[in-house]
N, C-alpha and C positions, 0 to 999 in steps of 0.2 A: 472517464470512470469516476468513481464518488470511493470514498473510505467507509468502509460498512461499519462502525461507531455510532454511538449515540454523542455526535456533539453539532454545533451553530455557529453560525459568524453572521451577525447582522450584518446587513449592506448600509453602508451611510454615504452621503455623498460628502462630508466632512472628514470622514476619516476612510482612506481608501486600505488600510489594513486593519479592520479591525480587532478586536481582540477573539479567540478562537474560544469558546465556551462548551464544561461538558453540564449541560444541564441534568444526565442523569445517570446514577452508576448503574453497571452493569456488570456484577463481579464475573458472573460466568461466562460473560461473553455472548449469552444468547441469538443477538439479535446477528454477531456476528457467525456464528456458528451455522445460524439456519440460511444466511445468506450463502455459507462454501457448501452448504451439503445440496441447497438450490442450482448451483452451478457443475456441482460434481454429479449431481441425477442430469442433469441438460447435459452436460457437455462428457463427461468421463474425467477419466485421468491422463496426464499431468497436468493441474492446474498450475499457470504460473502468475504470479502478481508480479508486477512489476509498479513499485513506486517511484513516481514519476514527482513527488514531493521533496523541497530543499533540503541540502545536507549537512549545509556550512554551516551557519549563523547557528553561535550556541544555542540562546535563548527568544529566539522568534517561534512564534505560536505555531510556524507550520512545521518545524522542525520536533514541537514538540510533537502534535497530533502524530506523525510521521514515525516518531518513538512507540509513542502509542500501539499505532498500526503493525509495527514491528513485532512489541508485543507479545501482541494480542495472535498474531501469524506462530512465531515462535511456541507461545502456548498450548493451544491448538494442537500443533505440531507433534508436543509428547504425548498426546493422549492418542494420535491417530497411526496406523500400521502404516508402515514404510511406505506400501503401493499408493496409500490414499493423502501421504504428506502433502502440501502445500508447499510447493518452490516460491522463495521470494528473490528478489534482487532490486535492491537500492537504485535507482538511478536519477541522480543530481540533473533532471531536463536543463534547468536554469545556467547548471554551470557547465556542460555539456557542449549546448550554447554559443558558450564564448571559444570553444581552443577551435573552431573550424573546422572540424572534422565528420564524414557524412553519420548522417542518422541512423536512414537508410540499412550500412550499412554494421552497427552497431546490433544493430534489433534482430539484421538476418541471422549475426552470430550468434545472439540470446535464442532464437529460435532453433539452430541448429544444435546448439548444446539440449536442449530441452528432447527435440525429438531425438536426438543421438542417445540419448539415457536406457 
């Protein structure tokens, strides 16, 4: 999946993190707006996002953009009636990861909560 934002990250083979760039505002969110109401006409309701972007590290760029995306979810959110909200839930892939624990079977439970609503 991609972050429906207006921002960049050059690829360099010098710097394999590079800095996260927003090259252009977007107070109202547009671009992200027409992306959920694109998925909401294709698919229905409950839309769920799941961020699969870091959670730790105060200040790394992907934590920020991740802030960002939050958001920008959040916002959204007040202007839209309950039926048509946007479920988000945070999830740290990277650190995840590390405790051993199945995937699998994490995503069935996010899945179950979502269709159980």
């Amino acid at each position: 999946g991609s972050v429906p934002l207006f921002w960049s990250q050059e690829a360099a083979a010098y710097n394999p993190k590079p800095p996260v760039v927003y090259p252009r505002c977007d107070p109202t969110l547009s671009a992200t707006r027409r992306h959920f109401v694109d998925l909401l006409e294709r698919y229905g309701t409950p839309q769920l996002v799941v961020n699969l972007m870091k959670a730790k590290k105060v200040e790394s760029f992907e934590v920020r953009l991740s802030k960002h995306f939050e958001s920008a979810i959040e916002r959204m959110n007040r202007e839209l009636p309950p039926e048509h909200r946007i479920l988000y839930r945070p999830f740290d892939m990277k650190n995840h990861a590390k405790s051993n624990s199945a995937i699998d079977e994490v995503f069935s439970r996010l899945a179950e909560s979502v269709v159980s609503r």
